[in-house]
N, C-alpha and C positions, 0 to 999 in steps of 0.2 A: 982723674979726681973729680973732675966737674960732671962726669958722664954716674959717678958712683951719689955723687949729691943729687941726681937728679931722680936715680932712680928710691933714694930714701925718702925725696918729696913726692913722689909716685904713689907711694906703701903708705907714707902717713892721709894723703888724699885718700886714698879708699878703704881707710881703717885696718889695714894688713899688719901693721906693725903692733900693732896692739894684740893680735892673734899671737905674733911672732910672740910677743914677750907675756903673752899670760901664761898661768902656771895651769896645765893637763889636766891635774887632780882638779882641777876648782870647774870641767866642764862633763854634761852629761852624755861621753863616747859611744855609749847605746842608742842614742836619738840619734844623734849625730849622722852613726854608723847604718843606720836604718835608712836614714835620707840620703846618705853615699848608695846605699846598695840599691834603694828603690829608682834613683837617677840613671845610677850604671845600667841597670836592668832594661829602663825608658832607653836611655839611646842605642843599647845594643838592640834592642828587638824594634828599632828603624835603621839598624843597618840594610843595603839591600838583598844580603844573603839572609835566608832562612837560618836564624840562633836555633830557633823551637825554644828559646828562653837559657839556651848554656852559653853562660860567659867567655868571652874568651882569654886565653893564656895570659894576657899580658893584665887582663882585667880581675883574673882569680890572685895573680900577684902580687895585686894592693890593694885588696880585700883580706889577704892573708896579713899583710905585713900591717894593717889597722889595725886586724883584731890582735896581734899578737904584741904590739905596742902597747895597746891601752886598752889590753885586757878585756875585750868584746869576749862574752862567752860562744862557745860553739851551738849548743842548743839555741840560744836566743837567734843567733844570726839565721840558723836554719827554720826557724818559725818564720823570721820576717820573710826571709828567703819564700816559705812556702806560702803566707800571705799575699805576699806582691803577685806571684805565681797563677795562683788562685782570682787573685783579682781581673787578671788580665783574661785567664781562662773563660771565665764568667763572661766578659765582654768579647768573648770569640776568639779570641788570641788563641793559634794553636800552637800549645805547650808539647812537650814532650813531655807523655807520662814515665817515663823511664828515669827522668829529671826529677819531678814529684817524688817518686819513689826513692831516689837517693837519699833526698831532705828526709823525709818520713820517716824512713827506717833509722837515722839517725836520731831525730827526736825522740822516736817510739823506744830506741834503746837506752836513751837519759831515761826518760817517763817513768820505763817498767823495770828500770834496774837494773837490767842487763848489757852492760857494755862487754865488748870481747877482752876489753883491755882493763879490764873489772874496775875501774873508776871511772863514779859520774856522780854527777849532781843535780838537782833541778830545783829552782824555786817555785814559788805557790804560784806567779804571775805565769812562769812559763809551763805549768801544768795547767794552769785553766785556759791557756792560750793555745794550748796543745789539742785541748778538746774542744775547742771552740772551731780549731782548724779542723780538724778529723772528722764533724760535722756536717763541716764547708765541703771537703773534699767528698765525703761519702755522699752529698745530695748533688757534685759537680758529675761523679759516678755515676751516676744515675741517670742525671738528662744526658749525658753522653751516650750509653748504650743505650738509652731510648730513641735517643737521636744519629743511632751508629752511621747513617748513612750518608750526614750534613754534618757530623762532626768529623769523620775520617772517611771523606767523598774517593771512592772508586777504591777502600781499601790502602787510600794513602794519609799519612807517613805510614809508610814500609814497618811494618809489626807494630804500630801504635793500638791496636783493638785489642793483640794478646798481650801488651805491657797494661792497658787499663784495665781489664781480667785480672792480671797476676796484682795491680797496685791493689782493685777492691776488697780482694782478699785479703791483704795485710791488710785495711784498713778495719775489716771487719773483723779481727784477730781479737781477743780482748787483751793477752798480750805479745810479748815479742816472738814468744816458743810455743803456745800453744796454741794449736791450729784452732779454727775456723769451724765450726759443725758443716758438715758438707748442703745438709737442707738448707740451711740457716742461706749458705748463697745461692744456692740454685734457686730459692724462691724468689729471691731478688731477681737475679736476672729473668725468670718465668716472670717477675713484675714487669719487667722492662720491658721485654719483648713485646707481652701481651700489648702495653701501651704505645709501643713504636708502632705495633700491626695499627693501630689504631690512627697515631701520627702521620702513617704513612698513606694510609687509605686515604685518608681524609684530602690532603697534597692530592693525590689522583684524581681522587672524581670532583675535588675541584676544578682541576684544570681541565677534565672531559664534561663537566659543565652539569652529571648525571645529576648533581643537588638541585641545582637552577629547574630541571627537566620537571624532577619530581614533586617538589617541596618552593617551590618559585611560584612568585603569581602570575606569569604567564604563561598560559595553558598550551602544552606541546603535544601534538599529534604523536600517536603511539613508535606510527613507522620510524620519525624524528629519535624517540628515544630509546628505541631498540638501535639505532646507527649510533649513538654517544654510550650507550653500554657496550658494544663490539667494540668500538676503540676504546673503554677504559679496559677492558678485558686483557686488550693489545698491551696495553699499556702496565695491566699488573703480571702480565706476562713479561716482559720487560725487565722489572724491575725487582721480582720474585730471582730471574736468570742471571741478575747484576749481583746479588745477596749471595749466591752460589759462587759465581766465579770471582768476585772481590773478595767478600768475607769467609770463603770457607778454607781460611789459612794452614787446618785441622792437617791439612795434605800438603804444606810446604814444610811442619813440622815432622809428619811422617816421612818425607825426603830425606830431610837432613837425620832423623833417627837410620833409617836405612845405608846412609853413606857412614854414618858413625860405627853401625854392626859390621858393615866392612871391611872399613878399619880394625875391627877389635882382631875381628878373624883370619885376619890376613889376608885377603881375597888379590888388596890391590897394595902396590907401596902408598908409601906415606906421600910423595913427590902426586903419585897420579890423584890422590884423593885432594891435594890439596888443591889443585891446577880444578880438580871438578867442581869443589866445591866455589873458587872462583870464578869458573864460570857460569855457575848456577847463583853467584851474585849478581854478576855481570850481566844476565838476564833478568832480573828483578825476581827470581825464583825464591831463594833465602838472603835473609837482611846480615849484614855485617857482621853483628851478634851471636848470631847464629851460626854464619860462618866460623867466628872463635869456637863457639863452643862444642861444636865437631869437629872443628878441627884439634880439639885438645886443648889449646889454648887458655889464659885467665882473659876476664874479659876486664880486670885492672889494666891491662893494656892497648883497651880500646880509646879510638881515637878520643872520645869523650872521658876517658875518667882522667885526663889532666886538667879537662875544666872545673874539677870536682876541688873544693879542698883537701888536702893531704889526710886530712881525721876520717873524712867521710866513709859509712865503711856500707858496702848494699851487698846483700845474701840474696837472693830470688829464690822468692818461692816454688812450690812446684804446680806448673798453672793449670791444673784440675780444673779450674772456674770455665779454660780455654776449651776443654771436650766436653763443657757442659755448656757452654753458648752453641755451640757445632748442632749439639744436639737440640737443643731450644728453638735452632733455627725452623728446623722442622714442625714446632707445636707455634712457633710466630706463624709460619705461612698458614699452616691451619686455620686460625683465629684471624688471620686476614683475608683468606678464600673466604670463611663466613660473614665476612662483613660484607663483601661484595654480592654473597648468596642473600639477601638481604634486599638487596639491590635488585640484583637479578630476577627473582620471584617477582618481586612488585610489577617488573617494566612487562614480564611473560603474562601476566596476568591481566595487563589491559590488552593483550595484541586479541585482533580480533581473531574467531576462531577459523581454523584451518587457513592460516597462512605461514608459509612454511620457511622465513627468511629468519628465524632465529637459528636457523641449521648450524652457518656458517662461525656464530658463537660456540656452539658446543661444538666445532669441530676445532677452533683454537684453543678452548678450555682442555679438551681431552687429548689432544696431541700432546699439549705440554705436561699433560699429568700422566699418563702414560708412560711417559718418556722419565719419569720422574720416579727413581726407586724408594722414595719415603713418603712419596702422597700418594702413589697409586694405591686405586683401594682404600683410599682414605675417606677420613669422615665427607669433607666435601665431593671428591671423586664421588663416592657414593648418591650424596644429595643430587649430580648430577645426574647421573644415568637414572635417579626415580625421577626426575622432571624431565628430560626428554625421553624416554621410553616409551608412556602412551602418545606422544608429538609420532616416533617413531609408527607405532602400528596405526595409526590411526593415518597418514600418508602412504606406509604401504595398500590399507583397503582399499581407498580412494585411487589411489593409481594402478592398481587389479580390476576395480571397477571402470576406470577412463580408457586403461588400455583392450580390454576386451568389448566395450563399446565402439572404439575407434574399430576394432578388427570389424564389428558386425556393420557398423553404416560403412565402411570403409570396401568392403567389399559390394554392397550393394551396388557400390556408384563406381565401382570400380571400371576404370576402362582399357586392364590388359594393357599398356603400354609398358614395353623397355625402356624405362628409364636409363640403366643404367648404356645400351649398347647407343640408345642415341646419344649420347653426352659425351660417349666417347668418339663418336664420327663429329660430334658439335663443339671446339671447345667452349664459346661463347653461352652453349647451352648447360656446359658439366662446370662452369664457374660458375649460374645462377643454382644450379643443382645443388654443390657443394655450400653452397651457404644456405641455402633452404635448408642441407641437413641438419646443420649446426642449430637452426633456430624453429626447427619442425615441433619440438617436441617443450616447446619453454613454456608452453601456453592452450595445455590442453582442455581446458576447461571450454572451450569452443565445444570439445566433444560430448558435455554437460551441459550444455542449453537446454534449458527449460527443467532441469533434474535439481532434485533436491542438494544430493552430493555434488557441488562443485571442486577442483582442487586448480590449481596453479601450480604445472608442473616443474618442481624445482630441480635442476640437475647442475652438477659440476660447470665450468666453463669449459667443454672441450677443443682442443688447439685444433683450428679450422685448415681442413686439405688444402693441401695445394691442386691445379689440375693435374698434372700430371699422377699425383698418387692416387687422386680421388678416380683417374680413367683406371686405372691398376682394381681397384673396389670394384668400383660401377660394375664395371663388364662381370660382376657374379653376383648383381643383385637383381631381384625380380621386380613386381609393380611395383607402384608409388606405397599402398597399404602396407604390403610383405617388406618393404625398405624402414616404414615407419616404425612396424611392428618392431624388427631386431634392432634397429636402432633406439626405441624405448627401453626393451629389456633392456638391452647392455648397460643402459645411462644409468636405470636404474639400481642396476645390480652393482654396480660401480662407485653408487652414489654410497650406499649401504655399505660396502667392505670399506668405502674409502674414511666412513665413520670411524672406523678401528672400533667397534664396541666393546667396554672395558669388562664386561660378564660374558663368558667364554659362553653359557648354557644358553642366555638369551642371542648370543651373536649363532650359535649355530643352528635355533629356531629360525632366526632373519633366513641364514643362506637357505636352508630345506626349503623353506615355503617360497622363498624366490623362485628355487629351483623348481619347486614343483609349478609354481605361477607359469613358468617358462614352457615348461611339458604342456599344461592346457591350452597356454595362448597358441604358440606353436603346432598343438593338434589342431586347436579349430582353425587354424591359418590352412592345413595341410586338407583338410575335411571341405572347406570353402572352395578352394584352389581344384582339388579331384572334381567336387562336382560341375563344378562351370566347365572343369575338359569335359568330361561328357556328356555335358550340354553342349557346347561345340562338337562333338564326335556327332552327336544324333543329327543336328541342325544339318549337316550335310552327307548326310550317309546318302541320298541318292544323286549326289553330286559327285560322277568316277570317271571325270571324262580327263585326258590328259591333259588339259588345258587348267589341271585343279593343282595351285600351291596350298604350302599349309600356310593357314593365317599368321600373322605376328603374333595376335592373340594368346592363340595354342603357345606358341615358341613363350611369350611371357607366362605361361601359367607352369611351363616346363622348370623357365629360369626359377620360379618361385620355391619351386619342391628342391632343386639341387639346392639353391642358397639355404633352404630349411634345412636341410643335410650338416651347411659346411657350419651355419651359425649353431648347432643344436650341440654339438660339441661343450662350445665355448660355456653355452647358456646352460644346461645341464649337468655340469661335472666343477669338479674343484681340486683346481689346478692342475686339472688333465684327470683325474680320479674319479668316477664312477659310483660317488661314495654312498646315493641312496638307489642305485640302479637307476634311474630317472632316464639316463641318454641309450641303455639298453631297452626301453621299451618305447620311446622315440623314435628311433634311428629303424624300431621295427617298423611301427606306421607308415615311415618314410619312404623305404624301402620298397612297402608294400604298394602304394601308390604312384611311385617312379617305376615299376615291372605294370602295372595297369596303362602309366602315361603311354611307356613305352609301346606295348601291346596293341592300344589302341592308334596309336600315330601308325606304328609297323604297318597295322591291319588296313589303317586306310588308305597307305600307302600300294600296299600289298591287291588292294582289290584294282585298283587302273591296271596293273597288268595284267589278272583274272580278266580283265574285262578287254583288254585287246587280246589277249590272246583268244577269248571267247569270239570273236571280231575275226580271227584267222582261223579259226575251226572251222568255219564258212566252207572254206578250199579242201573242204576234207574229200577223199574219194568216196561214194557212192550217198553224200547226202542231195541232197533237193536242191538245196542252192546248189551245190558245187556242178550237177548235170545240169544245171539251167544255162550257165555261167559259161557250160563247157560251147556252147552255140552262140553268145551272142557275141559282136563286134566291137570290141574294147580294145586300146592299147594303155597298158599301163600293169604295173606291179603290186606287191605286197610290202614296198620300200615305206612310199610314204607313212604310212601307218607304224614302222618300226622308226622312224623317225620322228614320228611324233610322241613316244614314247621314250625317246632319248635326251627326248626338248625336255618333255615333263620328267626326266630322271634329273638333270641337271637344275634346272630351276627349282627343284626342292631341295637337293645337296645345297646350292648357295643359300637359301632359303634358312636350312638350320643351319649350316656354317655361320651364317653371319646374325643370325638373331638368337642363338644360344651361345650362351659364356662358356659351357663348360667342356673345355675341348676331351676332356677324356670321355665324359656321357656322350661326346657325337661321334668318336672314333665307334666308341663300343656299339653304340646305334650303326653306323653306318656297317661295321661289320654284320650285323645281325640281316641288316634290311638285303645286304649282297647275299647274303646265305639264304633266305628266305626266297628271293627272286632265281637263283641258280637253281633252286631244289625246285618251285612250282615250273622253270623250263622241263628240267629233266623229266619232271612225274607229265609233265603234258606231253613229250617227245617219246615216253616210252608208252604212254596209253597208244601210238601211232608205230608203233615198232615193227609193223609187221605192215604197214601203208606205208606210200616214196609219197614223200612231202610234195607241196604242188609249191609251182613256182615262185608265188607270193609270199607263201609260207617260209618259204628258204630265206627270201633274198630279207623279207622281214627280221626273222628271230637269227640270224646270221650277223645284223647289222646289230642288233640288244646285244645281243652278245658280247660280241667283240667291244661295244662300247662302252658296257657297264663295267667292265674288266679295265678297262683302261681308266676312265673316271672316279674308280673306286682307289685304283692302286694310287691316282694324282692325290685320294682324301688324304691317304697314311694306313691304307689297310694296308697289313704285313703280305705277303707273296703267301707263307703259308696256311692263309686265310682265303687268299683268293682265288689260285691253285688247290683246289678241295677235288677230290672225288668224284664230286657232281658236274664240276663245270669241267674237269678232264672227260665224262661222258658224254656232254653237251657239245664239246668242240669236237669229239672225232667223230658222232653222231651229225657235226653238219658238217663235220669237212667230207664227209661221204653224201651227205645229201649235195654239195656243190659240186663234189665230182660225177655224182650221177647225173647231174644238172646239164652240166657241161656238155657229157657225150652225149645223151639220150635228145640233144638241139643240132641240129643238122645246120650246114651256114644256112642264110637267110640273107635277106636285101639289108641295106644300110637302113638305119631307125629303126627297128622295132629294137623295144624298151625293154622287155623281160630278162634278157641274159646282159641286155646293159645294165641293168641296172646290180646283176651282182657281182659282175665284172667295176664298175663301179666302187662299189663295197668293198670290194677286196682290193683293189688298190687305196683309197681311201686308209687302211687298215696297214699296208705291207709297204705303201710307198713305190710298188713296182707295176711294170707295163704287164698286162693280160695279153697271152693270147689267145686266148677263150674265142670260139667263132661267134660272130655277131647274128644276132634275129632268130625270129621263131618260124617253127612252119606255121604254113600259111591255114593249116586246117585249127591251127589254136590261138590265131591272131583274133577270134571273135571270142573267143574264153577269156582272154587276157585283157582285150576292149572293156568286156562285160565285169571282169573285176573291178576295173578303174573305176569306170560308172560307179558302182557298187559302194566302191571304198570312197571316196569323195561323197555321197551322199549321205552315206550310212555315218559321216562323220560330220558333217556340218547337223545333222537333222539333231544327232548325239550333242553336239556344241548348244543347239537351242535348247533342247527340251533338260538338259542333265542326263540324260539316261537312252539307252539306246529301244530298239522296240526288239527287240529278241524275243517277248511272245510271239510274233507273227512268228517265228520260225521256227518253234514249238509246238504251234498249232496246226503247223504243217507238216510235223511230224518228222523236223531233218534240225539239224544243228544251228547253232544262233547265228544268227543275221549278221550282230554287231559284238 
């Protein structure tokens, strides 16, 4: 009792009981009711779960059971309703336009007469409040889809863009049934967009500062503002790629039509489509909604329509507005690439000329538009490739003119070095090598000193060798010039395809004239390279003494033509294709000049043995030396001499082994040079066919022989190369002169050297004991004395002068001296 008194003095304290006891009728339930609902609205949308503005269950309850008390109309509530709604939207509060559209459709079906349930009412306040909202809502429309990207950030809430679509269109209804003229919204939203492209630019190159650059009063260096236009570039790239993959929802609708025709058709059960379509929620693929509505479903039984009042009644539209933002999307980015081209022009027009770092803009601008099947070819795309096209030709002339300059001083001062064979015995040397190459070519305007056309050669960043790969390269490159030259082209040609040129007609002028750039450089490389061999060939054409290697020189000027070979491929054809003939009449040049290199190396090779052999025709029977020779007192043979020819066989085999790369041009060489040396034996052996060899003679071309044959077979010549014809007539032609050798030597005393010494040789050769009689008779010990003399003089005098004196023995009317 006391507990009940207290709480009556409670109620009269804070004026409650007077509430209690006033009469319903005598207060205004619509005000009232408005400040319940505007309250409820406040604390529910600070709960900490996301409402988006739907009351909940317990909240739609006693809003129900208000209005049904004390008689709140339904329209009125859902005006305040969409009021408060509006309110909050305005201050950024994101609503659910799905929520909106509930209220809306409700009112708009009081307004226009048409309830489903054929009775409605409206008064004069709630029709002009009607259109006062629809007002609110159509300009709330608007900065929404202008602002699509700050109002529904990364495409979330989940289908909030194609509910605010399908809301603008009822709103733009004039009434509840009759549609919309279709222009009538697509210009709005073409309004929209066009001014988002605008909103949104603006956001960009604020934050890449391009405004400040341009239009600021502190004056910014060109270079400065071509680096803050590449990253806004970066940056409208960005976010052109975000508009695509958030907003182009056009293709989660197409899904769910696709799972729906499935269904119709029977493709799949009802069980598996349903399981799909949940998992395709479950992945953020299709929204809830969606899911019902493929799934057959009413969407009355979505989780949301119990926050609804029980009258409330929503139809959806059909969101036509949704395939025509899809499509709008495509004329926004248009009208936003030109705002930027806008931009772009200005900053290209202060760079000063022929500097060529705005590349790397059009090469971000055109990948992404390329790649782009509603902007390639498009207005902008277009704008692009007419502003860099003359950028394009006008760095290709400049680097046609820099690279065939560098070929010509490049050769001048050229000094024949293998690069690449030393770097690979160096590694310390082919790691400075290897970065040299990477930054040989960034900076060629060096090769424009003093010249009008300077350029700054800009090329990709290429990924730097390692030693180990770069030794694998090296070893098939020529000089320092021939390394730079293919290394330019390449970058070149690389730099150009790696543009993707979006005109098919001008990108396939770029690759021809590359191509053909490639053919000239490359011939006058090949033209340079010939002549300098045979200025080395002449320089020492009287230099045939065995004591003569071939320079390194020659060996790089060799490497140069094969590398020209292997690079001419690459550099003239596309993608392996032949497609203006270009590497067919290259590869002939090349050719031609690698059978000349060849020839003449053969040839100079070829002559030291002409010339000892010439050196043993001395020993011939019945010339003037040989009867001189036969009286005087000499001990010694025709060995030396064939040994000093086996020095000089070998020291040129290591010679081109080891300073030419290209081991198949030296087998084939080495084959040819054995073939050549076998045949001038035979043809000098059979001019003698009908003459016995004399002793020097034997023990000489007996020890070539035998030695070239083994030396050759150690290169990699095949047996059936070595084994020919010729040298099968060479070996039984002296295995007969040694056995004549043998008998026709009577023994003799210990030390005399003649029959030693081819007794010698054939073991040397066989690995077995001789028992060949030792010494010569004593009537030929002063013929064999007088050869030694002979041969030791005749060969040091040949070591000084280059050349031996073989007129005197001409003029004597008998066979060559040396």
């Amino acid at each position: 009792m006391g507990s009940q008194m207290w709480d009556a003095d409670k109620a009269r304290k804070h004026g409650m009981e007077d509430y209690i006891s006033a009469d319903p009728c005598t207060y205004d339930h619509a005000t009232l009711f408005k400040t319940l609902q505007n309250l409820t609205l406040e604390y529910r949308l600070n709960d900490p779960y996301a409402s988006l503005g739907w009351f909940s269950p317990g909240q739609v309850f006693v809003l129900d059971e208000y209005c049904a008390r004390y008689g709140v109309r339904g329209c009125y509530r859902h005006l305040c309703y969409l009021s408060d709604l509006l309110d909050r939207a305005e201050k950024q509060h994101m609503i659910d336009p799905t929520l909106i559209h509930y209220s809306f459709a409700f009112c708009a079906s009081h307004v226009h007469g048409n309830r489903p349930d054929g009775v409605g009412s409206i008064t004069h306040e709630e029709k002009e409040k009607f259109a006062e909202i629809k007002e609110r809502l159509r300009q709330l429309l608007e900065f929404q889809i202008t602002n699509f990207r700050y109002c529904f950030p990364f495409g979330r809430p989940e289908g909030a863009l194609k509910a605010t679509l399908s809301l603008l269109e009822r709103v733009l209804m004039k009434d509840i049934v009759t549609p919309v003229p279709p222009e009538e919204v697509r210009q709005m939203i073409k309004k929209s967009l066009e001014t988002a492209a605008l909103v949104n630019y603006t956001r960009l190159s604020n934050k890449a500062k391009i405004e400040d650059d341009l239009r600021g009063e502190i004056i910014v260096p060109p270079p400065k503002k071509l680096e803050d236009l590449i990253h806004l570039a970066e940056l409208c790239v960005d976010l052109l790629q975000q508009n695509e993959e958030h907003y182009g929802e056009l293709r989660r609708h197409d899904k769910v039509e696709k799972i729906k025709t499935r269904k119709e058709d029977g493709d799949v059960s009802g069980e598996h489509n349903i399981s799909e379509l949940g998992s395709a929620a479950s992945h953020g693929i299709i929204g809830k909604t969606e899911q019902a509505i493929a799934a057959g479903t009413s969407t009355d039984g979505s989780s949301f329509r119990y926050c609804m009042p029980t009258h409330a009644v929503y139809t959806s539209p059909v969101p036509t507005a949704f395939a025509w933002f899809s499509d709008l999307l495509v004329e926004h980015a248009e009208i936003f690439w030109s705002l930027f081209a806008v931009d772009m022009d200005r900053v290209l027009s202060e760079q000063a000329p022929d500097t060529w770092d705005s590349f790397p803009l059009f090469q971000i601008l055109n990948d992404y538009l390329r790649a782009d099947d509603n902007l390639r070819n498009g207005r902008y795309h277009q704008h692009l490739r007419d502003t860099f096209a003359p950028l394009v030709v006008r760095y290709v002339d400049l680097m046609e003119s820099s690279i065939a300059q560098s070929i010509h001083k490049g050769f001048e001062k050229e000094r024949w070095e293998s690069k690449g064979i030393n770097a690979a015995l160096n590694p310390a040397a082919l790691n400075n090598a290897a970065q040299a190459l990477n930054t040989a070519a960034l900076n060629p305007s060096t090769l424009l000193s003093g010249k009008k056309d300077q350029v700054n050669f800009y090329v990709p960043k290429l990924p730097r060798q390692s030693v180990a790969t770069a030794a694998v390269d090296d070893m098939r490159n020529g000089c320092a010039t021939s390394e730079d030259l293919f290394w330019k082209l390449d970058a070149l040609q690389s730099f150009i395809r790696d543009l993707h040129w979006p005109d098919a007609e001008f990108r396939q002028h770029l690759e021809q004239r590359l191509k053909m750039m490639a053919v000239d450089m490359i011939e006058q490389c090949i033209q340079r390279t010939d002549s300098s061999f045979q200025s080395w060939l002449k320089k020492n054409v009287a230099f045939i003494s065995t004591d003569y290697i071939i320079p390194s020189e020659m060996c790089a000027m060799v490497n140069v033509i094969l590398d020209a070979k292997n690079q001419s491929f690459k550099l003239t054809t596309i993608d392996g294709i032949d497609l203006y003939k270009f590497h067919a009449k290259i590869d002939d040049q090349i050719d031609k000049a690698n059978v000349a290199m060849t020839q003449g190396l053969s040839g100079k090779l070829m002559s030291v043995l002409e010339s000892t052999l010439s050196k043993l025709a001395r020993y011939d029977e019945g010339s003037l030396i040989g009867s001189i020779l036969s009286f005087t007192n000499v001990s010694s043979s025709g060995k030396d001499l064939g040994q000093g020819y086996v020095n000089f066989l070998r020291n040129n085999m290591d010679q081109i082994r080891g300073k030419i790369g290209d081991d198949l041009w030296t087998l084939n060489f080495f084959e040819q040079w054995y073939t050549q040396q076998v045949i001038m034996l035979n043809n000098w052996l059979s001019e003698r066919s009908d003459n016995a060899l004399h002793y020097a003679q034997v023990s000489s071309i007996s020890h070539i022989i035998k030695k070239i044959y083994s030396d050759f077979e150690l290169q990699g010549v095949l047996e059936d190369k070595l084994n020919s014809k010729a040298y099968q007539t060479v070996s039984v032609r002296m295995a007969t002169e040694e056995a004549t050798c043998s008998l026709t030597m009577p023994e003799v005393a210990e030390g005399d050297e003649a029959c030693d010494d081819i007794r010698e040789a054939d073991e040397e050769d066989t690995g077995e004991e001789s028992n060949m009689p030792r010494g010569l008779p004593k009537s030929k010990v002063a013929a064999a004395q007088a050869a030694a003399v002979t041969n030791v003089v005749a060969g040091r005098v040949g070591n000084l002068l280059g050349k031996g004196i073989g007129g005197l023995s001409s003029k004597l009317g008998s066979g060559s001296w040396f």
